[in-house]
C-alpha positions in Angstrom: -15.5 28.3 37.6 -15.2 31.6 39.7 -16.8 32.7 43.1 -17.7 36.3 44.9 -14.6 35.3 47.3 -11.2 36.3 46.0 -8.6 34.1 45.7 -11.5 31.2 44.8 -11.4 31.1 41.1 -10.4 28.2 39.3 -9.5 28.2 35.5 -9.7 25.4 33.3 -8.9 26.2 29.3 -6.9 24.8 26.7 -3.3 25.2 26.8 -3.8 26.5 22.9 -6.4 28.6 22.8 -6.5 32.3 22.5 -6.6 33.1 26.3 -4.5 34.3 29.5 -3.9 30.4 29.1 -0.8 29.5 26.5 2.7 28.4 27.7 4.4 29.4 24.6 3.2 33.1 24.7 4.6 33.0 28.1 8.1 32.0 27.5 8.4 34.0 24.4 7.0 37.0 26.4 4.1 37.8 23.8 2.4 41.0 24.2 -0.4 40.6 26.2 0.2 38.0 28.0 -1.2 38.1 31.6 -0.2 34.7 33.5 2.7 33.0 35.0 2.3 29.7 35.1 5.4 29.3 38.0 2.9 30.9 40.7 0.1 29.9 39.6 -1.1 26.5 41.6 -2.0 23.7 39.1 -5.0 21.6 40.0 -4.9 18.9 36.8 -5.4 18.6 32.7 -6.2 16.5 30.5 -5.0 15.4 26.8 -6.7 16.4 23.9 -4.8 14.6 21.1 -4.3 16.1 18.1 -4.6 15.0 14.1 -3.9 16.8 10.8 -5.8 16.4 7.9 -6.4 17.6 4.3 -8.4 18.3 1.6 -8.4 15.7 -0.9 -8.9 18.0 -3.7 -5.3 18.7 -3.3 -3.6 15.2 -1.9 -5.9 12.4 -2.4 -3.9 10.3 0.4 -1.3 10.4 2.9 1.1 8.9 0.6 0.4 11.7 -1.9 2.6 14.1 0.6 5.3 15.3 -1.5 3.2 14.7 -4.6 -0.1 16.4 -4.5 -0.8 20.2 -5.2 0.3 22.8 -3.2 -3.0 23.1 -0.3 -3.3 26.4 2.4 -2.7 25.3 5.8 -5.4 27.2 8.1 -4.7 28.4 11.5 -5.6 30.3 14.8 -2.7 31.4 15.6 1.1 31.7 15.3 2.5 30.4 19.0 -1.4 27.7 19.1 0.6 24.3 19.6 -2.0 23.0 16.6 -0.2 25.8 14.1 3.5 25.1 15.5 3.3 21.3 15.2 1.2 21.0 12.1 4.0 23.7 10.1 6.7 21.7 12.0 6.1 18.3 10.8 5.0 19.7 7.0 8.7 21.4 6.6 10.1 18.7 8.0 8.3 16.2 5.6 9.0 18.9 2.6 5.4 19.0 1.6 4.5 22.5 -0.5 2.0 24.5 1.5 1.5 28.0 2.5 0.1 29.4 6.2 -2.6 31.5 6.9 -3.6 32.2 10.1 -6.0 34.4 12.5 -9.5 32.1 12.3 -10.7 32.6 15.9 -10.8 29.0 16.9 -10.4 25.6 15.6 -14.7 24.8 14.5 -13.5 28.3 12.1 -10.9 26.9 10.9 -13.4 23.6 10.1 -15.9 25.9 8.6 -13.6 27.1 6.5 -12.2 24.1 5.4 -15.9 22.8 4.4 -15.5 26.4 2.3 -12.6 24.6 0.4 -11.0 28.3 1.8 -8.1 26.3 3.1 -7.0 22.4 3.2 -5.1 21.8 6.1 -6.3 21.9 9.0 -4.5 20.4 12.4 -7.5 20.1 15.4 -8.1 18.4 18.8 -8.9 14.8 18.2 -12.3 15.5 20.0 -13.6 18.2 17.2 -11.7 15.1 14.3 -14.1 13.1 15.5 -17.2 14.8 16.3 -17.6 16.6 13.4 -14.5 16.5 10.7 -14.6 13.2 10.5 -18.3 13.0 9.6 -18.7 15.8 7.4 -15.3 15.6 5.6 -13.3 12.6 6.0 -16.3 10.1 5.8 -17.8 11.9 2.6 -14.0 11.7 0.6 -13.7 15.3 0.9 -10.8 14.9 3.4 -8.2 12.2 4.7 -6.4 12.1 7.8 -2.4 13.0 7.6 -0.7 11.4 10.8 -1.5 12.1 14.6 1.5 14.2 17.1 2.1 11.8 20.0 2.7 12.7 23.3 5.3 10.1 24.8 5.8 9.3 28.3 1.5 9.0 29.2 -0.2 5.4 30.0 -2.7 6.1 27.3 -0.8 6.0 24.6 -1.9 7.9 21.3 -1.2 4.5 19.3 -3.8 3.2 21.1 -6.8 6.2 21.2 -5.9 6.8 16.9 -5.4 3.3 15.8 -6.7 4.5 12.0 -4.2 6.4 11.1 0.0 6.8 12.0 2.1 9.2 13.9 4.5 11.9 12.0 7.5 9.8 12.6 5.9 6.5 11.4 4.6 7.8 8.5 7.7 10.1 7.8 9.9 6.9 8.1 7.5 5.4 5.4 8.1 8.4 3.0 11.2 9.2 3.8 12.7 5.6 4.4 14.7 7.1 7.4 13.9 8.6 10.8 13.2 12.2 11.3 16.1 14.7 12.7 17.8 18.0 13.0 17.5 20.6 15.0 13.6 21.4 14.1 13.0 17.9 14.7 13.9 17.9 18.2 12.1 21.0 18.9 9.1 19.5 17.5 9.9 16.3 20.6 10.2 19.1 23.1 6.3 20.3 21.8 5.3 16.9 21.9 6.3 16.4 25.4 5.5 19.5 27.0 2.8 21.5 24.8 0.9 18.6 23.5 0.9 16.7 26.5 -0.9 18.9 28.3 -3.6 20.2 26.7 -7.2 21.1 29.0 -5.1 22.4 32.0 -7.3 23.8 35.6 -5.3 26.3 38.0 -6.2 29.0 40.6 -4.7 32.2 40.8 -1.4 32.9 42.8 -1.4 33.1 46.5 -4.3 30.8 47.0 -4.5 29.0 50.5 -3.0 25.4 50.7 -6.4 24.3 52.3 -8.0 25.5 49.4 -5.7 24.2 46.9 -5.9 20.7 48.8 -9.7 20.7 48.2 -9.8 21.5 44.5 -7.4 19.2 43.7 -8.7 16.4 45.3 -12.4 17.4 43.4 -10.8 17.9 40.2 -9.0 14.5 40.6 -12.3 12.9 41.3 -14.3 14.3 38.6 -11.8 13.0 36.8 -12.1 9.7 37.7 -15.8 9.4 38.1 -17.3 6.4 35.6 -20.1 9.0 34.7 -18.0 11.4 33.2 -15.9 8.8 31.7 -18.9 7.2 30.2 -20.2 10.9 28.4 -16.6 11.1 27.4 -16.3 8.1 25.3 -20.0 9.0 24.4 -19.2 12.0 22.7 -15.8 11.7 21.4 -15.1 7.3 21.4 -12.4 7.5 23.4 -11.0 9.4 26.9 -8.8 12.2 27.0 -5.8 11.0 29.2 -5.8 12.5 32.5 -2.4 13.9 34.3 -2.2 14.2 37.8 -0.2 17.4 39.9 3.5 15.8 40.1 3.0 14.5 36.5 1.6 17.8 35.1 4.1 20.2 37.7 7.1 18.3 35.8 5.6 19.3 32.4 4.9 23.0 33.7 8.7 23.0 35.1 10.0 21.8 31.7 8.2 24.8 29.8 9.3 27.4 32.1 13.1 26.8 32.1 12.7 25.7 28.1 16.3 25.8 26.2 17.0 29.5 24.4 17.2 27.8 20.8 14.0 26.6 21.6 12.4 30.1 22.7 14.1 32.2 19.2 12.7 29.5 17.2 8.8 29.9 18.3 10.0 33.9 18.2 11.0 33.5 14.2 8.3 31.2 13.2 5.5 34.0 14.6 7.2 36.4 12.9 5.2 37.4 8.9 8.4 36.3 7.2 8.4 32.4 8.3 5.0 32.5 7.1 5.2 31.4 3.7 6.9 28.2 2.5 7.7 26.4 -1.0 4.5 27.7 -2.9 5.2 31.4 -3.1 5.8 30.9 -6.4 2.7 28.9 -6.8 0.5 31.6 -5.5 2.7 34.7 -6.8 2.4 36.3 -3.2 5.6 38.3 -1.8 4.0 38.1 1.9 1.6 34.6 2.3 -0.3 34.9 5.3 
């Protein structure tokens, strides 16, 4: 929401989407990038949790992982949380996929998956389960992969997505062992920071305490109120966890002062030549995209 008065704007946008709004295009610098997050007063966010799925043209289940055809994993973006975590836990599981990315949000990315123009598609469990669930999961075209937790929050994800697993316990199922390495704990560090915060309200720098005060306790009590709750669980069947300031100001210090490993890792995968995987040969590209 924004007002005639300067200073009096409030902003209130996904943590992924393509916006002045994405904490991993502002520790990796990317060009363009127009906030900092450190002076920028936080008001409150919610979780929007997050599910891959595929095609079943090409893996007709979850167990089918390592075994089904190679499948095109669509994206928006490079540094989008949905395109880090969902190319994060495929590498990690081994499965043979390549990665396209650029569709300008995630109902194009669904769109284009009804296309059959890609087959993987990581989203917000919100769109999951107002429309890909419906038109592609519940007609067989589709089946859900695992869901990316976000540990440390009352509401667990266990709990909202009791239908299908998380990446670790379906990668222990697979696998027959925990998940590890040096990806793997990146891919924790996403889960607590990135994905835990995903709908996210500030106000621009140098806004007055008094205001500040006011808009926190407003978005704090929207949050709260039983009508809103009640149009939530309306819409999507479930509500998206709410974080409070000190909760969500830990998770904003974390990504500001996140480890250097972490920062040249988000830098390389972004870059055109992490973009292809195991099926080059299966689609005789020398640059996947």
């Amino acid at each position: 929401a924004t007002s005639s008065s300067p200073g009096y704007a409030a902003l209130l946008l996904p943590h992924h989407q393509h916006s002045a709004i994405s904490p991993v295009s502002q520790i990796t610098d990317s060009k363009g990038f127009r906030a900092d997050y450190g002076k920028m007063p936080f008001l409150g966010a919610f979780i929007n949790p997050a599910v891959l799925y595929v095609s079943t043209d090409k893996i007709k289940n979850r167990d089918a992982i390592l075994t089904g055809k190679p499948a095109t994993y669509g994206g928006q973006r490079p540094h989008l949380r949905f395109d880090l975590m969902g190319r994060m836990t495929l590498d990690l599981m081994g499965a043979d996929y390549r990665y396209i990315t650029g569709y300008g949000g995630g109902a194009k990315v669904l769109q284009a998956m009804r296309r059959q123009e890609v087959d993987l598609q990581t989203v917000g469990l919100n769109l999951y389960r107002l429309s890909a669930e419906t038109a592609l999961v519940k007609t067989g075209k589709a089946t859900p992969l695992w869901y990316y937790d976000y540990p440390g929050w009352e509401q667990s994800a266990a709990k909202i997505m009791p239908d299908f697993p998380s990446f670790e316990d379906h990668y222990k199922k697979i696998k027959g062992k925990a998940p590890s390495g040096e990806k793997y704990e990146v891919y924790k560090w996403l889960t607590k920071t990135v994905n835990g915060m995903s709908y996210s309200a500030f106000v621009p720098p140098n806004t007055s305490d008094a205001t500040v005060a006011t808009l926190r306790k407003a978005f704090d009590d929207a949050a709260k109120d039983p009508a809103y709750l009640a149009e939530q669980r309306k819409l999507f069947g479930f509500n998206l966890p709410y974080i409070d300031v000190p909760k969500g100001q830990a998770v904003i210090n974390t990504l500001l002062n996140a480890p250097p490993k972490y920062i040249a890792y988000f830098n390389h995968s972004a870059s055109r030549r992490a973009w292809h995987h195991q099926s080059k040969a299966e689609y005789g590209c020398g640059d996947c995209r």
